[in-house]
C-alpha positions in Angstrom: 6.0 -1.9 6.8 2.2 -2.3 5.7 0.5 -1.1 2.6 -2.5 0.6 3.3 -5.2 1.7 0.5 -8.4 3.8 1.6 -11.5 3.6 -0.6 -15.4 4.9 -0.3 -14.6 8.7 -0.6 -16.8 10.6 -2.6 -19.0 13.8 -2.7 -21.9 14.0 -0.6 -24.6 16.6 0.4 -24.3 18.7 3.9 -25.7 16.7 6.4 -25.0 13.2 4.6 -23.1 10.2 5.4 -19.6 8.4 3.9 -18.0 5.0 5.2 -14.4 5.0 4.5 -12.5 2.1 5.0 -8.7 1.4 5.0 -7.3 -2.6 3.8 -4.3 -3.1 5.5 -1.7 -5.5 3.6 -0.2 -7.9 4.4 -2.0 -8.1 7.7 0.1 -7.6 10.9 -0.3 -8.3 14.3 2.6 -5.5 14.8 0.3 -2.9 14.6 -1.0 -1.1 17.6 -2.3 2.4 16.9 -4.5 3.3 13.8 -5.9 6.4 12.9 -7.6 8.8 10.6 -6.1 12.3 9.2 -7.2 15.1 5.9 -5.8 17.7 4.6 -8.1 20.3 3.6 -7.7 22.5 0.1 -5.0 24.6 1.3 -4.2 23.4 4.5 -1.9 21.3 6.6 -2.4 17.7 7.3 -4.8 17.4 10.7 -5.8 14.7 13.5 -9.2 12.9 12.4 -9.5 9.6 15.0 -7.2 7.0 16.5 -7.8 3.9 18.1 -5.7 1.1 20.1 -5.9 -1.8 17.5 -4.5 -4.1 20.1 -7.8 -4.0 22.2 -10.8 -2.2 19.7 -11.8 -0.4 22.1 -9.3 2.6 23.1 -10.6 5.3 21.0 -9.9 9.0 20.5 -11.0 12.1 18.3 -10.5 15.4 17.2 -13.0 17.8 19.2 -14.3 18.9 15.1 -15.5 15.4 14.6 -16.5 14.3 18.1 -20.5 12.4 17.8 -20.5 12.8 14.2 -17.6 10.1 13.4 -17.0 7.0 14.6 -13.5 4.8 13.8 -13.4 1.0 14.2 -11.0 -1.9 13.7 -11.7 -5.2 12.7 -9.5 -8.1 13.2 -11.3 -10.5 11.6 -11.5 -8.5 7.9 -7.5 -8.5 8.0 -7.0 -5.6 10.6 -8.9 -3.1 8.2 -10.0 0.5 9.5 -13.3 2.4 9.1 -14.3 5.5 9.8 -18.2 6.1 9.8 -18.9 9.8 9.2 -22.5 11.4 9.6 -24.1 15.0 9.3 -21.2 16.0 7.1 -20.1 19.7 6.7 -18.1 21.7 3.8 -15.7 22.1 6.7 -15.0 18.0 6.3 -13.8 18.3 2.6 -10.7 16.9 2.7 -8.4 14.0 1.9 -8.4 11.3 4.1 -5.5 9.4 4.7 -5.0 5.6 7.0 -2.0 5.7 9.2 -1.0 2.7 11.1 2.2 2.5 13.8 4.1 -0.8 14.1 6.9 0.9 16.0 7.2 0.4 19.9 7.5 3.5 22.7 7.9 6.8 22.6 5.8 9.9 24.1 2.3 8.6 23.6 0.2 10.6 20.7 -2.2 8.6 18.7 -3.2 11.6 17.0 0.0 13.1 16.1 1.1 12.1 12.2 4.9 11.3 13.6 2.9 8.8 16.1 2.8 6.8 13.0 5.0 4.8 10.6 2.6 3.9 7.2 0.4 6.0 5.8 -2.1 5.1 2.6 -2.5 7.6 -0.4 -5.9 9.1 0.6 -9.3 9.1 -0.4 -11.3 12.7 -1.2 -14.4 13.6 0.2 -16.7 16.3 -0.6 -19.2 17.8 1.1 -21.2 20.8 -1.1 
């Protein structure tokens, strides 16, 4: 397993910006998927962004945050996740929580929570 710790939540105007990002210790190459979720006040845990670690590229989103987020991996920082978020709403408050999967098959679903194996603690955001 892999310890991952999110960090640059905070509380932010509608229509501002937040970079989170998500260190990943120790770093592994046995990760393949990484991804994004929140839970809103109230609500269940839900599907933020995923991408395929293994080439950068492969990336997927919820239809709420599609061209207002972008995720990204870098391999040279230790494997650590961002997520870039613009126009924020009240809609995005939420906790956000790093996921990554180092497990192998199963019924592809980057952004289904039992696609993945570590999770972080969270960070809050705020948008009012």
């Amino acid at each position: 397993h892999v310890q991952l710790v999110e960090s640059g939540g905070g509380s932010v105007q509608p229509g501002g910006s937040l970079r989170l990002s998500c260190a990943v210790s120790p770093s592994s190459n046995s990760i393949n998927y990484m991804g994004w979720f929140r839970q809103p006040p109230g609500k269940e845990r839900e599907a933020v962004a995923a991408i395929y670690t293994i080439n950068g590229r492969d990336t997927y989103y919820a239809d709420s945050v599609k061209g207002r987020f972008t995720i990204s991996h870098d391999r040279s920082n230790g494997g650590a996740l961002a997520l870039k978020m613009n126009n924020l709403q009240p809609d995005d408050t939420a906790t956000y929580h790093c996921a990554a999967r180092t497990q192998r098959g199963g019924n592809w679903a980057p952004l289904r929570e039992t696609w993945y194996n570590n999770w972080g603690e969270g960070t809050q955001v705020t948008v009012s």
